[in-house]
C-alpha positions as CSV (number, residue, x, y, z in Angstrom):
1,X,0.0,-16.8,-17.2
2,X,-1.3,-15.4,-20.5
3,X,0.5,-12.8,-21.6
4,X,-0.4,-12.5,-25.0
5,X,-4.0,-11.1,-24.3
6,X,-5.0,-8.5,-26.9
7,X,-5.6,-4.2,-25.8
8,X,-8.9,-4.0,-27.7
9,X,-9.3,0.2,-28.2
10,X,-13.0,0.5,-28.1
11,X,-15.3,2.7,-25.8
12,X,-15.2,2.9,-22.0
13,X,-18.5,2.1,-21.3
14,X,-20.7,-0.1,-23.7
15,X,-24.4,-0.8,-23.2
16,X,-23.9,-3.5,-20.8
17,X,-21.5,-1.6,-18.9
18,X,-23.7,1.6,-18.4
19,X,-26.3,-0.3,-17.3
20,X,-24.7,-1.8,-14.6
21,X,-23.1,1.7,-13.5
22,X,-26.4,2.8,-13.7
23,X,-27.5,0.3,-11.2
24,X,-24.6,0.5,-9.0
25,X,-25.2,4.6,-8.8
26,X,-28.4,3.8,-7.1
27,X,-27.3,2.0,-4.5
28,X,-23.8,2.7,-3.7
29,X,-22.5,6.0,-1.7
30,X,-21.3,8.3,-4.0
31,X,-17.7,7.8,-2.4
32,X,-15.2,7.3,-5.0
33,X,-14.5,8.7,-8.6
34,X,-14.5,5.6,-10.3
35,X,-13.7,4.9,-13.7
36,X,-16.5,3.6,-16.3
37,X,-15.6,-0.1,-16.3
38,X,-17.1,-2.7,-14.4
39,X,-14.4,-5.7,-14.3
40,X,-15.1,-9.0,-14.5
41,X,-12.3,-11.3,-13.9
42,X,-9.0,-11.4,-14.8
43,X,-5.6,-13.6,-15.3
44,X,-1.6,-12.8,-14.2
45,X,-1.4,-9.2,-15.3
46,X,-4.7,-8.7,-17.2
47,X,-8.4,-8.3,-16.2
48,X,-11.0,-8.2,-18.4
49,X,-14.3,-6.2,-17.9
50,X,-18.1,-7.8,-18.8
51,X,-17.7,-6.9,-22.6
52,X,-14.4,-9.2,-22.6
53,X,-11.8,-5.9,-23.2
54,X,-8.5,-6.5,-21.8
55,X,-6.8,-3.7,-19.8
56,X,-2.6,-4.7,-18.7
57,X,-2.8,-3.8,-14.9
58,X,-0.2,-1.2,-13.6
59,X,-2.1,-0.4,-10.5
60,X,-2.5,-4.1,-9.1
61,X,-5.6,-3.0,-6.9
62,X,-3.4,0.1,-5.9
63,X,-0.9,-2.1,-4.8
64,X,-2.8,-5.0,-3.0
65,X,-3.0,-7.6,-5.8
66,X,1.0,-8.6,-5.2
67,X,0.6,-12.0,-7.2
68,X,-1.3,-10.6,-9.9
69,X,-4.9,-12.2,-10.6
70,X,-6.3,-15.8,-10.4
71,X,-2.8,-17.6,-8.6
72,X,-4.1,-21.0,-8.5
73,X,-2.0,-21.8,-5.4
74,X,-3.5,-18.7,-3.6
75,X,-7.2,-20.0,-4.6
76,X,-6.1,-23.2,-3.3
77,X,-4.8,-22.1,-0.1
78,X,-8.4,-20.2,0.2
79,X,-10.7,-22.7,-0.8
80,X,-8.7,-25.1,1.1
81,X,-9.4,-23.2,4.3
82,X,-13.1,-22.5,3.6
83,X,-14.0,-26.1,3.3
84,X,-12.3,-26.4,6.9
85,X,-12.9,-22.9,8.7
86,X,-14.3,-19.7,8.1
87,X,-14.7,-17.7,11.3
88,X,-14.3,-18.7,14.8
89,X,-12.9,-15.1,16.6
90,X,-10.3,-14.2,19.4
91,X,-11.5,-15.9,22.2
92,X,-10.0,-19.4,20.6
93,X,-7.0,-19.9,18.9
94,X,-7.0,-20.8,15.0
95,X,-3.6,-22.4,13.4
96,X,-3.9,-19.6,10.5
97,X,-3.6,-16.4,12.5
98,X,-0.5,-18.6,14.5
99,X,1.7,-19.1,11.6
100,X,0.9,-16.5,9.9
101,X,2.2,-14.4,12.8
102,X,5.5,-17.2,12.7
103,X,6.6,-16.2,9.6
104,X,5.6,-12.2,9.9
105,X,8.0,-12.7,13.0
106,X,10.8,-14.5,11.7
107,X,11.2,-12.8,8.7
108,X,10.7,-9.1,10.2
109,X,13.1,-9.4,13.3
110,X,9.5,-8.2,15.1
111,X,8.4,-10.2,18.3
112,X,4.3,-10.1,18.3
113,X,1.9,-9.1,15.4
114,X,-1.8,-8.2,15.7
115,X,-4.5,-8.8,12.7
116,X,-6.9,-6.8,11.5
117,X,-8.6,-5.9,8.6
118,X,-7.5,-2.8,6.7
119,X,-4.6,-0.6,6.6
120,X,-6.6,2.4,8.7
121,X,-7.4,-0.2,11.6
122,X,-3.5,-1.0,11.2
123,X,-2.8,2.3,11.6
124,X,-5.3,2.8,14.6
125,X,-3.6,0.5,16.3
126,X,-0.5,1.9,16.1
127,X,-1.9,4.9,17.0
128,X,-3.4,3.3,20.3
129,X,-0.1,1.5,20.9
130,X,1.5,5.0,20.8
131,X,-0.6,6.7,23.2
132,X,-0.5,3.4,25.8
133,X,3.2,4.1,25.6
134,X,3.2,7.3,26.3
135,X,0.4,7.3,29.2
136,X,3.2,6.0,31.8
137,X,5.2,9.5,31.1
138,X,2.4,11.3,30.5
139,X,3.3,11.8,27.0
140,X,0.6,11.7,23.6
141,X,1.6,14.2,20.8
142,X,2.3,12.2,17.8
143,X,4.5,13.7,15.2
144,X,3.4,13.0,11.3
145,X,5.3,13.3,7.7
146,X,3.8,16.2,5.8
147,X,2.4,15.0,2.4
148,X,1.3,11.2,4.7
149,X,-1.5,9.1,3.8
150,X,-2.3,6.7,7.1
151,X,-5.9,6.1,6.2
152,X,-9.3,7.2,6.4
153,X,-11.2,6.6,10.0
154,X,-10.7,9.5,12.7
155,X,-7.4,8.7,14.1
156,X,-5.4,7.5,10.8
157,X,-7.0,10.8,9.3
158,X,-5.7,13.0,11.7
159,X,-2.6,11.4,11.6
160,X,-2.8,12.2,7.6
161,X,-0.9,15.1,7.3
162,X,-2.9,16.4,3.6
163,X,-5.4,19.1,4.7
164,X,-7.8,17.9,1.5
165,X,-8.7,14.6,3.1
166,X,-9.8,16.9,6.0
167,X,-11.7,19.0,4.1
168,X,-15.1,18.8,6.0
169,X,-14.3,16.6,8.4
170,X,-13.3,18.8,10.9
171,X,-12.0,19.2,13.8
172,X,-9.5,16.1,13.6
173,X,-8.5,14.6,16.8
174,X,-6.0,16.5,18.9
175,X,-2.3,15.3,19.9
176,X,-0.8,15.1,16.1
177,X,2.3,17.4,14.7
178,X,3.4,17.7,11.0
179,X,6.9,18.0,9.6
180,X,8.5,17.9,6.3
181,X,9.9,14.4,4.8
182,X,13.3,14.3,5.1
183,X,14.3,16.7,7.2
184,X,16.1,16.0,10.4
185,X,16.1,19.6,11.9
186,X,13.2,19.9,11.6
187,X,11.9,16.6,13.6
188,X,14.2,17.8,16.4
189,X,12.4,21.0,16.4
190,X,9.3,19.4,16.2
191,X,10.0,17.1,19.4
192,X,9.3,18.5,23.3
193,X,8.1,16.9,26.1
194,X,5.0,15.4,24.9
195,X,6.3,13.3,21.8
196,X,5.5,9.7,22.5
197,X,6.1,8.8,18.9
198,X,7.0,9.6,14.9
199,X,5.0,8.1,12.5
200,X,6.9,7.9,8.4
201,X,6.2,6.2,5.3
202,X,9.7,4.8,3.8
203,X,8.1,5.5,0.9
204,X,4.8,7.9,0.5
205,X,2.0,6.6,-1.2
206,X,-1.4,8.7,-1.7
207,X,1.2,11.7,-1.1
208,X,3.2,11.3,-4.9
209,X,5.8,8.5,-4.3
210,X,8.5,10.6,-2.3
211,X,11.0,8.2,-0.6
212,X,12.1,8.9,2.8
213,X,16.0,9.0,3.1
214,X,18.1,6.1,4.4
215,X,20.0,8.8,6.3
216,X,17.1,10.2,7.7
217,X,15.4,7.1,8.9
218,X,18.8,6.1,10.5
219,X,18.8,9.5,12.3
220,X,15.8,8.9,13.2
221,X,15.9,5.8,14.7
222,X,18.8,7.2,16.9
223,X,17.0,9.9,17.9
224,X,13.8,7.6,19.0
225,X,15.9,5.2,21.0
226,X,18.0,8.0,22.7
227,X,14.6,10.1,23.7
228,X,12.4,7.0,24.3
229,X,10.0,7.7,21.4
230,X,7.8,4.9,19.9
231,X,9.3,5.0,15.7
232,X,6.5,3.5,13.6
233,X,6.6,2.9,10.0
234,X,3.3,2.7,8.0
235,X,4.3,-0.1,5.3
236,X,1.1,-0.4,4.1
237,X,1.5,0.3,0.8
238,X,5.3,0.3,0.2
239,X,5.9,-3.2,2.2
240,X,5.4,-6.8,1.5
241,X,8.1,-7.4,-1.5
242,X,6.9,-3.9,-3.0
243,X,10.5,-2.1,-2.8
244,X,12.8,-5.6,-3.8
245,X,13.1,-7.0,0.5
246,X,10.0,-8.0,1.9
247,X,9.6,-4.9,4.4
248,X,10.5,-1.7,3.6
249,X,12.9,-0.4,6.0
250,X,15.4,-3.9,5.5
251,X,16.6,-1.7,2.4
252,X,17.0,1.2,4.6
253,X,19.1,-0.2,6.9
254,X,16.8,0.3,10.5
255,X,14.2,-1.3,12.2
256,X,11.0,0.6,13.9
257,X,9.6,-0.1,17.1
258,X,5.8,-0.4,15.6
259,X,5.6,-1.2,11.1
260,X,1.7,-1.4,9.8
261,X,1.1,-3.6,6.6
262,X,-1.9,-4.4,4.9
263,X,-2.9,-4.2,1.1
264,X,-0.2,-6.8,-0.6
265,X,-0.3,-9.1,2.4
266,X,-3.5,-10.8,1.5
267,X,-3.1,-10.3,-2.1
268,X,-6.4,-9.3,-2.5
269,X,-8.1,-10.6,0.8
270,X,-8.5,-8.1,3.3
271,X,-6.3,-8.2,5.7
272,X,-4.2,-5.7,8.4
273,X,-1.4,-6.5,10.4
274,X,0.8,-4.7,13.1
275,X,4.2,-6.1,14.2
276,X,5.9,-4.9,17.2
277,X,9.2,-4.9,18.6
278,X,10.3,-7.3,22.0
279,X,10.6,-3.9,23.6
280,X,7.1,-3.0,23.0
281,X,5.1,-5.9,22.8
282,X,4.0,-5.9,26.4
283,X,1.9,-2.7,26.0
284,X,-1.4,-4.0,25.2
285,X,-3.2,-6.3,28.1
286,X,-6.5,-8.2,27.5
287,X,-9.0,-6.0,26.8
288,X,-7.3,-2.9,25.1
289,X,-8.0,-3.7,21.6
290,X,-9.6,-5.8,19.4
291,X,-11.2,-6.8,16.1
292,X,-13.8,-9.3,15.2
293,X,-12.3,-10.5,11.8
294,X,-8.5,-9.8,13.1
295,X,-6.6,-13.2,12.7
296,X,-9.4,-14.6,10.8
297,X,-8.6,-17.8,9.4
298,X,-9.5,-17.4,5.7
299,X,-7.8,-14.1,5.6
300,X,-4.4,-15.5,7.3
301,X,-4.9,-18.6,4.8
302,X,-4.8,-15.8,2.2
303,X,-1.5,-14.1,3.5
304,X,0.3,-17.1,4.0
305,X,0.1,-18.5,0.4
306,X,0.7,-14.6,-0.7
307,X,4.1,-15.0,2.0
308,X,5.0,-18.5,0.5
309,X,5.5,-16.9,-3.4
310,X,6.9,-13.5,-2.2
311,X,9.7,-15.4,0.0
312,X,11.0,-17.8,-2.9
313,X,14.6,-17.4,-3.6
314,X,13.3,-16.1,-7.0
315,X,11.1,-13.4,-6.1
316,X,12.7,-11.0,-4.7
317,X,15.4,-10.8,-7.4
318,X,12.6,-10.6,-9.9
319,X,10.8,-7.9,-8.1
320,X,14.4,-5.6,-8.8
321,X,14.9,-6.9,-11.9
322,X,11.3,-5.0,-12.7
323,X,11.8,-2.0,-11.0
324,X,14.5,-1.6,-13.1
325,X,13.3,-2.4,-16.2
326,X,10.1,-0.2,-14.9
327,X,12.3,2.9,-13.9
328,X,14.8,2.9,-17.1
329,X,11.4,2.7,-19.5
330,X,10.4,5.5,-17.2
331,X,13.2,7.7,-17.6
332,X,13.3,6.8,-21.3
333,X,9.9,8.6,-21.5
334,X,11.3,11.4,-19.4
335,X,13.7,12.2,-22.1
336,X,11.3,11.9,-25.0
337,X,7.8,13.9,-23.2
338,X,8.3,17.8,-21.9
339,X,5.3,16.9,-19.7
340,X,7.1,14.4,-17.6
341,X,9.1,16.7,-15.6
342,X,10.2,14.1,-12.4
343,X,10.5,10.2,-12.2
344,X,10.6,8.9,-8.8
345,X,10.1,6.1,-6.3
346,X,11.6,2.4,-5.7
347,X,11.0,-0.9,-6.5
348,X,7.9,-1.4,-8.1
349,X,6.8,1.7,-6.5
350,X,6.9,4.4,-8.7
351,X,5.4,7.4,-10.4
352,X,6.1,10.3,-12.7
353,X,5.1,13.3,-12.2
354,X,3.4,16.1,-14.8
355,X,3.3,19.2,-15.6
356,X,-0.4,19.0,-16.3
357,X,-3.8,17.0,-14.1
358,X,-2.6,13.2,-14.4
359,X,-6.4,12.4,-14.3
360,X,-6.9,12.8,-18.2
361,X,-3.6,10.8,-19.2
362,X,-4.9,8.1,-17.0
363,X,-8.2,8.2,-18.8
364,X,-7.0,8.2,-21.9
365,X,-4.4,4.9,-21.1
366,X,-7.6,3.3,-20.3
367,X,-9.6,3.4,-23.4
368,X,-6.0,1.7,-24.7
369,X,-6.0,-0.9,-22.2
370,X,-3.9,-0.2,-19.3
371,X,-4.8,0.7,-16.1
372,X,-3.1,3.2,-13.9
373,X,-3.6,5.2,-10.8
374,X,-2.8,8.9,-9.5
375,X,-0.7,9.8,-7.2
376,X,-1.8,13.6,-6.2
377,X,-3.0,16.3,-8.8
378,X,-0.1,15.6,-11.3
379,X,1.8,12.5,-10.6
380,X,0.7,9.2,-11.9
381,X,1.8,5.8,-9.6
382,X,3.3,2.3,-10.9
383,X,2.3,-0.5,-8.5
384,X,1.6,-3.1,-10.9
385,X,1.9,-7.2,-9.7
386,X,4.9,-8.0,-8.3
387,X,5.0,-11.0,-11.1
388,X,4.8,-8.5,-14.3
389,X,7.8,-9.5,-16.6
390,X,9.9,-7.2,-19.2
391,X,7.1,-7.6,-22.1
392,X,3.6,-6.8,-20.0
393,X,6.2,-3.4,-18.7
394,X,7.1,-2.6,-21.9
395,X,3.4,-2.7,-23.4
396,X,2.1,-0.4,-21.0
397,X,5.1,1.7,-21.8
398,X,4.4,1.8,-25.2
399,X,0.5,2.7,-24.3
400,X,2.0,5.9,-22.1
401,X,3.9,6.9,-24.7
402,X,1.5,6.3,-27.6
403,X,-1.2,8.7,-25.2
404,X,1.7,11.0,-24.4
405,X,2.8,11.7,-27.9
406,X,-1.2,12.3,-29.1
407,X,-1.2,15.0,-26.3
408,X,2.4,17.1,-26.9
């Protein structure tokens, strides 16, 4: 891995650059708020866009590119599978999609997994699982985390407990109940008759970084198990090595009935996956669900070179040693910058929040070569590669700070 790649300062979008914006404006949905860069390639913790600047990424594909860029054993494990299958679907088997869901198993404490592409269709299915559950007590209100992000099709969305990612979408589907993170009472308020199941990020993503308690997602585990509620945990962003253990909730001491992941699992292949508890995974029969690319063999190809780095003896260790490194830096700039007014988060999860728009600190990071993401209005998220060392951290530090200090 290169890591001594120059941050070239120079403007955000050269002649070759607008032109292909340009281009791209003409023919793709006006759906996102992207940045004026079109990216090219890039190498361990660097990409590079088509004028050959090089930006230090922080945001890691917003926490899907988990091995950084260009892993040579990951585009072996890829190409290796192209050249013997592609595509076949569910009605065969494939061996991908079979030890992919091995390891998933073994390592989670989970019994079954089902594939699929995308963290919403992960989160769909959990939300189908739910309501199959609760159909043989003639239960189906779901209870939700306010400030959640589960994704962006009808079910996950209504599930999403942010009214702005409503906003002219309405009505959302029935059957869903919002509570604040982290409080207990207020869950066992929340819960009647109808509850069939409680759906929490250990960590919230889209929502700012805000870490669900290890307390509270003891208590509510208890509370699941004695009322017979399905507890699902929507890992999507926060699992797969992101928090130092490879899921989640194996630092917080529990284990959910249902857990989502997506995003870091393929590394940057698309790729969805729900694991499910021995006591649940009889709840789907033929016929209840499906996905034409779920289990694909490429994509599982993908996940299981991703799983082979993320489970050496090494990794994990490296992974804390970061967040670490990542969180002190963070704090450091705390102390120095009035507009940092809360550091928060875990692992190699975290974000700082602002007293001003984080959209305009994140642009101006950008002409100096590092690329972050938001986290809500004023927060600004760290999800950078899980392989960044102390050196690539402490340069984009030095970026925040440099921006930081040119705006106080």
């Amino acid at each position: 891995m290169n890591t001594n790649l120059s941050l070239n300062h120079t403007s955000t979008t050269p002649l070759q650059s607008a032109q292909w914006i340009k281009r791209g404006k003409q023919v793709l949905l006006n759906a996102y708020s992207s940045f004026p860069v079109v990216l090219e390639k890039g190498n361990g913790c660097y990409l590079e866009d088509i004028e050959g600047k090089k930006y230090l990424d922080f945001m890691a594909g917003v926490a899907v590119n988990s091995l950084g860029h260009h892993n040579v054993d990951y585009i072996q494990a890829i190409q290796t599978q192209l050249d013997t299958l592609g595509h076949c679907s569910n009605l065969y088997w494939n061996k991908p999609a079979i030890e992919l869901a091995e390891i998933l198993t073994e390592q989670s404490g989970m019994a079954k997994a089902f594939f699929c592409n995308s963290g919403t269709e992960a989160m769909e299915t959990t939300i189908k699982l739910a309501r199959k559950f609760g159909k043989n007590n003639g239960r189906s209100e779901i209870i939700t985390i306010e400030g959640s992000f589960h994704g962006r099709t009808y079910g996950a969305l209504s599930a999403t407990a942010q009214k702005k990612y409503h906003a002219g979408f309405e009505p959302m589907l029935p059957g869903f109940t919002n509570v604040p993170l982290n409080d207990f009472a207020a869950m066992q308020n929340a819960i009647d008759q109808q509850t069939c199941a409680i759906i929490v990020e250990p960590i919230q993503g889209e929502g700012g970084i805000h870490v669900a308690d290890k307390k509270y997602l003891e208590q509510l585990r208890d509370l699941c198990t004695e009322k017979q509620i399905m507890l699902i945990l929507d890992e999507v962003q926060c699992g797969m090595g992101r928090t130092g253990q490879l899921f989640a909730y194996q630092d917080m001491g529990i284990t959910p009935d249902v857990v989502a992941l997506a995003k870091g699992l393929g590394g940057g292949f698309p790729i969805g996956a729900v694991l499910v508890a021995e006591n649940m995974a009889d709840i789907f029969k033929p016929g209840d669900h499906g996905c034409t690319f779920g289990g694909n063999p490429l994509a599982c190809s993908a996940a299981i070179a991703v799983l082979h780095t993320l489970l050496k003896p090494e990794m994990m260790p490296h992974v804390i040693k970061m967040a670490k490194e990542l969180h002190n830096g963070l704090l450091s700039l705390q102390q120095k910058h009035k507009q940092i007014i809360d550091v928060r988060g875990k692992g190699l999860m975290q974000a700082i929040e602002l007293t001003e728009p984080s959209r305009p600190i994140i642009e101006l990071c950008l002409k100096d070569g590092l690329l972050l993401a938001g986290a809500g209005q004023n927060s600004i998220r760290f999800v950078p590669p899980l392989i960044i060392n102390e050196q690539e951290i402490q340069a984009g530090l030095n970026i925040i700070d440099l921006v930081l200090s040119e705006q106080s």
